[in-house]
C-alpha positions as YAML, in Angstrom:
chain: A
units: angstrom
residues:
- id: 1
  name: UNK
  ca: [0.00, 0.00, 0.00]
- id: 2
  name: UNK
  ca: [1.18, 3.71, -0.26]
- id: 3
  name: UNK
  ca: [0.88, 3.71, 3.30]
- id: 4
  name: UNK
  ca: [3.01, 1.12, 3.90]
- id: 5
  name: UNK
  ca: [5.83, 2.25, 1.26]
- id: 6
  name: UNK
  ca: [5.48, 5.86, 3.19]
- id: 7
  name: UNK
  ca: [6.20, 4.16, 6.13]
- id: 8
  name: UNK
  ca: [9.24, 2.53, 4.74]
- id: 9
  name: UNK
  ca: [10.81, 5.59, 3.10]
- id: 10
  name: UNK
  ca: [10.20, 7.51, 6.75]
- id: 11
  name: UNK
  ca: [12.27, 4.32, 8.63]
- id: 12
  name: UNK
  ca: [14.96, 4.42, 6.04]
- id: 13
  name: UNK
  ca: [14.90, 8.47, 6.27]
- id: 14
  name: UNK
  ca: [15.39, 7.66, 10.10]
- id: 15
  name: UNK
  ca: [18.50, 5.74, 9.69]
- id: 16
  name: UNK
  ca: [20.23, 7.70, 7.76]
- id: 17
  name: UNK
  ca: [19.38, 10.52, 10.22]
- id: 18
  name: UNK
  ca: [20.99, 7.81, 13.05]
- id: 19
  name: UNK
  ca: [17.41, 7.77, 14.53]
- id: 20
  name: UNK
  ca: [17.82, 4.11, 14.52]
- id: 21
  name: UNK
  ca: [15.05, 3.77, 17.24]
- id: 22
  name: UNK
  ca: [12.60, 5.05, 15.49]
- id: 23
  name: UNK
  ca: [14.11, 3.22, 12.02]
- id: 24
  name: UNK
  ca: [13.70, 0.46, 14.03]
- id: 25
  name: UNK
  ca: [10.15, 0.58, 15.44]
- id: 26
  name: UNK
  ca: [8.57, 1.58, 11.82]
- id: 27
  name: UNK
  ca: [11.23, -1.55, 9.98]
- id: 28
  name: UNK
  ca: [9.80, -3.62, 12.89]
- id: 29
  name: UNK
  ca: [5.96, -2.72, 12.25]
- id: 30
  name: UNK
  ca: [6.51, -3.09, 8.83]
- id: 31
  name: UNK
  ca: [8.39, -6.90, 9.13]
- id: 32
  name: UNK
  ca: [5.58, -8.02, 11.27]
- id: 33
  name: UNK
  ca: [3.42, -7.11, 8.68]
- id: 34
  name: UNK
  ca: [4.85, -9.49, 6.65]
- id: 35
  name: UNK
  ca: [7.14, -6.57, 4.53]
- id: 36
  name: UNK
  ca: [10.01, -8.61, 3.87]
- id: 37
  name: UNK
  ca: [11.93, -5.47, 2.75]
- id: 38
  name: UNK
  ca: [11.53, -4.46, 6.36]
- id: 39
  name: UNK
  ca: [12.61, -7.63, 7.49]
- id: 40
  name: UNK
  ca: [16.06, -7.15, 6.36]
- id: 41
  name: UNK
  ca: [16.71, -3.83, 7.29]
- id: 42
  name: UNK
  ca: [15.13, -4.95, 10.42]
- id: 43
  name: UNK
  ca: [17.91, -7.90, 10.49]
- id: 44
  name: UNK
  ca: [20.43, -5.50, 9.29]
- id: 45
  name: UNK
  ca: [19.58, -3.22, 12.35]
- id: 46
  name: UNK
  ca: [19.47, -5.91, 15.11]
- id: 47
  name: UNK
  ca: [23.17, -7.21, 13.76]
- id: 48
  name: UNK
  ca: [24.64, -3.58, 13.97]
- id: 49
  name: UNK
  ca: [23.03, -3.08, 17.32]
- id: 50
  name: UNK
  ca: [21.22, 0.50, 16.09]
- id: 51
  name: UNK
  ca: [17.57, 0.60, 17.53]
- id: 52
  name: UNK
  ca: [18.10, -2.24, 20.16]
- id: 53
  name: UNK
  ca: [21.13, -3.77, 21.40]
- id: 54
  name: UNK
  ca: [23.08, -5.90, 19.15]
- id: 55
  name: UNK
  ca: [21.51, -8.94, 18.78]
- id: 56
  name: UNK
  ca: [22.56, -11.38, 16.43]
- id: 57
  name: UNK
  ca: [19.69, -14.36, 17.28]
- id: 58
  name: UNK
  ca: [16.52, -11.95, 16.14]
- id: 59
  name: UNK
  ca: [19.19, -10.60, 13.32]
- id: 60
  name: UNK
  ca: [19.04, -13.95, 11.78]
- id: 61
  name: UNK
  ca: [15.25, -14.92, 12.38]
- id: 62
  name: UNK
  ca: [14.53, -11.33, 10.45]
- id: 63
  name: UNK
  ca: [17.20, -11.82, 7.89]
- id: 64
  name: UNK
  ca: [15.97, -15.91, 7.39]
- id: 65
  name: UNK
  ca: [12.20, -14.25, 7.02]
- id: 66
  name: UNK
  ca: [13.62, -11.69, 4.58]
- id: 67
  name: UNK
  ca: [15.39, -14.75, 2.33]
- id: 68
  name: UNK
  ca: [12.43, -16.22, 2.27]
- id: 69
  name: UNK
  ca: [9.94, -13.29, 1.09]
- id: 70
  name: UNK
  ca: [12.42, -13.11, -1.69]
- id: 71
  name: UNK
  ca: [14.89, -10.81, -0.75]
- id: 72
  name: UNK
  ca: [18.41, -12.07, -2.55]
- id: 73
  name: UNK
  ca: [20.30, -9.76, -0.11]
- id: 74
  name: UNK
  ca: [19.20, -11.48, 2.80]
- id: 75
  name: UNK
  ca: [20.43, -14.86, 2.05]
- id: 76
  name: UNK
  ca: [24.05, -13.50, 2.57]
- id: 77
  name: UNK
  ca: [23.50, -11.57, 5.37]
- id: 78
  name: UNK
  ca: [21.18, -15.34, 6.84]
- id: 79
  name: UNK
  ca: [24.35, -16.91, 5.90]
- id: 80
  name: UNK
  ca: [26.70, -14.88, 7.29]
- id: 81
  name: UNK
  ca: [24.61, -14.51, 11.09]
- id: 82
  name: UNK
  ca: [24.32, -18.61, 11.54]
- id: 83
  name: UNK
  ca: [27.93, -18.48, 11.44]
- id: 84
  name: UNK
  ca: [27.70, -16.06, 14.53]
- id: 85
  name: UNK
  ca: [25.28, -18.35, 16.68]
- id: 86
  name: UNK
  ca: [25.95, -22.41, 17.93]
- id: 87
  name: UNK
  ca: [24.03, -24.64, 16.15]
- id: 88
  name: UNK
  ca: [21.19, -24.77, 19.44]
- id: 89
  name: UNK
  ca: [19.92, -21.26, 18.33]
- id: 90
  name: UNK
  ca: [20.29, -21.31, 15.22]
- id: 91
  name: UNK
  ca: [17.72, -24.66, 15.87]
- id: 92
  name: UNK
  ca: [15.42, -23.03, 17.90]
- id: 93
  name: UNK
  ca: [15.16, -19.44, 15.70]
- id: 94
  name: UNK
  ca: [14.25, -22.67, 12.67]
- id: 95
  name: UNK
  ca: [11.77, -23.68, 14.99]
- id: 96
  name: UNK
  ca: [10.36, -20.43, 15.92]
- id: 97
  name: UNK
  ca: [10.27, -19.64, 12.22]
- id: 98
  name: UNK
  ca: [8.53, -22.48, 11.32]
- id: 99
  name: UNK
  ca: [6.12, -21.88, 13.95]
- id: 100
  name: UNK
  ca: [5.27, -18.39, 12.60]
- id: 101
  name: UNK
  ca: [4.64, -20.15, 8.88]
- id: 102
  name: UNK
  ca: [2.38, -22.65, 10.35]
- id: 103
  name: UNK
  ca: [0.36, -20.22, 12.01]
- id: 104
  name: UNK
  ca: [0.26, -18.47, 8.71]
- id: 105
  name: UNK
  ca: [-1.01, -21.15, 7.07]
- id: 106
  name: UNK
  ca: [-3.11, -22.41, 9.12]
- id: 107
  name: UNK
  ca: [-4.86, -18.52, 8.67]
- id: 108
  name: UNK
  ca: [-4.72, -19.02, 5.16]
- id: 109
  name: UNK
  ca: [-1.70, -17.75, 3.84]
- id: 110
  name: UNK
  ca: [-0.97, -19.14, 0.69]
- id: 111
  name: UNK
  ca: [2.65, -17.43, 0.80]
- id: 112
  name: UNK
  ca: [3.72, -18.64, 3.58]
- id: 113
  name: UNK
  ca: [3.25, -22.33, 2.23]
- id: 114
  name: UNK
  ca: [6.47, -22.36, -0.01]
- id: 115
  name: UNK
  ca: [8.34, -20.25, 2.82]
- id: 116
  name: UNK
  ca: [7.42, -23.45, 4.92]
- id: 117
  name: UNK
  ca: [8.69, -25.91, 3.16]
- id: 118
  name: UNK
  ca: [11.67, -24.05, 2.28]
- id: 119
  name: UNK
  ca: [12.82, -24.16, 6.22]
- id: 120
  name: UNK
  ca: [12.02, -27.45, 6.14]
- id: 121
  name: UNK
  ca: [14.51, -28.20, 3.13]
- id: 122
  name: UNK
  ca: [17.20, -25.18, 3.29]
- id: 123
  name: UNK
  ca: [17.25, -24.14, 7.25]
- id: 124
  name: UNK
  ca: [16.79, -26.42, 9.56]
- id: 125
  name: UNK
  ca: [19.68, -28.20, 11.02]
- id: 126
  name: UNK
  ca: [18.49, -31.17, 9.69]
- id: 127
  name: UNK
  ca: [16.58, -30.58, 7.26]
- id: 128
  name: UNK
  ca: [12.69, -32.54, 7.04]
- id: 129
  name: UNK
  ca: [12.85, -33.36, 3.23]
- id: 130
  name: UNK
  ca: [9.41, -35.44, 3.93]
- id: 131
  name: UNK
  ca: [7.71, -32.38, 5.26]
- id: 132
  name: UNK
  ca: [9.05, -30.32, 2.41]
- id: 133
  name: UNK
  ca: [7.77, -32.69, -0.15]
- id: 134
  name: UNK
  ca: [4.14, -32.60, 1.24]
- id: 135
  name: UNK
  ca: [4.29, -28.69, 1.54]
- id: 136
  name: UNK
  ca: [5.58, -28.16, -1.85]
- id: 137
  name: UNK
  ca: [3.80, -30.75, -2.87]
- id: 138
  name: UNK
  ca: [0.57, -28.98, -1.79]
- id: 139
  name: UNK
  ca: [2.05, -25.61, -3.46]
- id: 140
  name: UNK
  ca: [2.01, -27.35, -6.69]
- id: 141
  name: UNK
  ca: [-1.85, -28.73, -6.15]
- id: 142
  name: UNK
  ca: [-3.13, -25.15, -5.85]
- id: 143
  name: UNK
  ca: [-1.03, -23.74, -8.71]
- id: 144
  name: UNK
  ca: [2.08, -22.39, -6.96]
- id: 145
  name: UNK
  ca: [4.44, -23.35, -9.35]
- id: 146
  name: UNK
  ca: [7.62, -23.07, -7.88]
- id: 147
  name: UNK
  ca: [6.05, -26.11, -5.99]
- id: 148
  name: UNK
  ca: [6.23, -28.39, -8.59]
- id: 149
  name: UNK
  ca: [9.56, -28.26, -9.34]
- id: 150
  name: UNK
  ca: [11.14, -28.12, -5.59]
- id: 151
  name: UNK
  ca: [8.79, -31.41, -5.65]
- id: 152
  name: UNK
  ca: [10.23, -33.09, -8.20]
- id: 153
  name: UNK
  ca: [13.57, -32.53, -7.03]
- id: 154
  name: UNK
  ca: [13.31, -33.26, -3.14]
- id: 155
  name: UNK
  ca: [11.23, -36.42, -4.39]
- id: 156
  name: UNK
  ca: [15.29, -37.52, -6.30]
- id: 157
  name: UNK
  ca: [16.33, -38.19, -2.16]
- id: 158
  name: UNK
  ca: [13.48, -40.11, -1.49]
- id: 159
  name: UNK
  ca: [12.94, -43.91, -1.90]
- id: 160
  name: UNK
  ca: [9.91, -45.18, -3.60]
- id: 161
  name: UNK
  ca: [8.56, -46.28, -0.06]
- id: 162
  name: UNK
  ca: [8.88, -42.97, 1.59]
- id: 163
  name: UNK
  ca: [7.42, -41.25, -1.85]
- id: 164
  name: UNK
  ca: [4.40, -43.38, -2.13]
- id: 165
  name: UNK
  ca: [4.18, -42.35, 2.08]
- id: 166
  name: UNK
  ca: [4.84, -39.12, 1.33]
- id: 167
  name: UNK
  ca: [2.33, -38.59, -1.14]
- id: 168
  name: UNK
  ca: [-0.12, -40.21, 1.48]
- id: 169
  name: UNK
  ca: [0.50, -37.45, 4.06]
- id: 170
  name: UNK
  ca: [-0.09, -34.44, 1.73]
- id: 171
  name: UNK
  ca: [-3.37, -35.69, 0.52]
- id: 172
  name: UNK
  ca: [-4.15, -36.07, 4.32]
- id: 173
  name: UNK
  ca: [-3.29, -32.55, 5.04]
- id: 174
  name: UNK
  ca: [-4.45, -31.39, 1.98]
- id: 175
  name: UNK
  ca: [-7.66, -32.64, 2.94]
- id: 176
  name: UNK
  ca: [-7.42, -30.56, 6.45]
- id: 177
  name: UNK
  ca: [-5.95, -27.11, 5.04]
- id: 178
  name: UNK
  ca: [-7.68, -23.96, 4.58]
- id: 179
  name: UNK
  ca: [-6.74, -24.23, 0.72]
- id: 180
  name: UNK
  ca: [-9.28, -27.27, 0.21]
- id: 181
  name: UNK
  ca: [-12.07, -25.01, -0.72]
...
């Protein structure tokens, strides 16, 4: 909205005043809002310590929610913080983000469905490659078509036993998503 983009260009106006507080708060409304513009920045801001302390843990949950919205910037920067954190938070800031994209789904967020299944593939510490097949795999049912092809790809590490399972779970929660109708 031209609110919203208003909003943005007032936060980055802030910063480069060194008003980082009030950068902050509007980057911060903005990233909650699912602006993932304003998630980086946000990230950015948290790993400099302007705004709030430094604070590289909610630096990489911003930055990782920033990657995922799209922005190619952020998957350096995501990079570059898990480095900065042991492996345990890094764990639970996956877990916390794939918390958030479940709740988002679960209120109908088609975007967020892709993001999902992305943490489950590219950011966990172990990465769930069966839950990533049934979340792209329900991407691809309702025409997101980056879903098809992550599919087809994570479906290369499975064996025909845990595809044929596989496919049996994402019909079943298919069948109990907000996208059925």
């Amino acid at each position: 909205t031209a609110q919203a983009v208003d909003r943005f260009s007032q936060a980055v106006i802030a910063a480069r005043e060194n008003d980082f507080v009030n950068a902050f708060n509007i980057f911060e409304t903005l990233a909650l809002a699912g602006d993932s513009e304003a998630a980086y920045n946000l990230a950015l801001l948290y790993k400099r310590g302007w705004g709030r302390p430094e604070n590289f843990r909610s630096a990489l949950y911003w930055a990782w929610l920033s990657s995922l919205g799209g922005v190619a910037e952020a998957v350096a920067l995501a990079d570059g913080l898990a480095g900065l954190v042991p492996a345990d938070v890094r764990n639970e800031e996956a877990d916390r983000l794939s918390t958030e994209l479940e709740n988002r789904i679960e209120a109908g967020d088609r975007t967020a469905i892709i993001q999902y299944a992305r943490v489950q593939s590219d950011i966990l510490g172990e990465p769930n490659l069966q839950k990533a097949y049934v979340w792209y795999s329900i991407a691809a049912a309702i025409g997101l078509s980056e879903g098809r092809h992550a599919m087809i790809k994570i479906s290369a590490s499975l064996s025909s036993a845990e595809l044929v399972e596989v496919q049996g779970m994402a019909a079943d929660v298919f069948a109990e998503s907000p996208f059925v109708n």
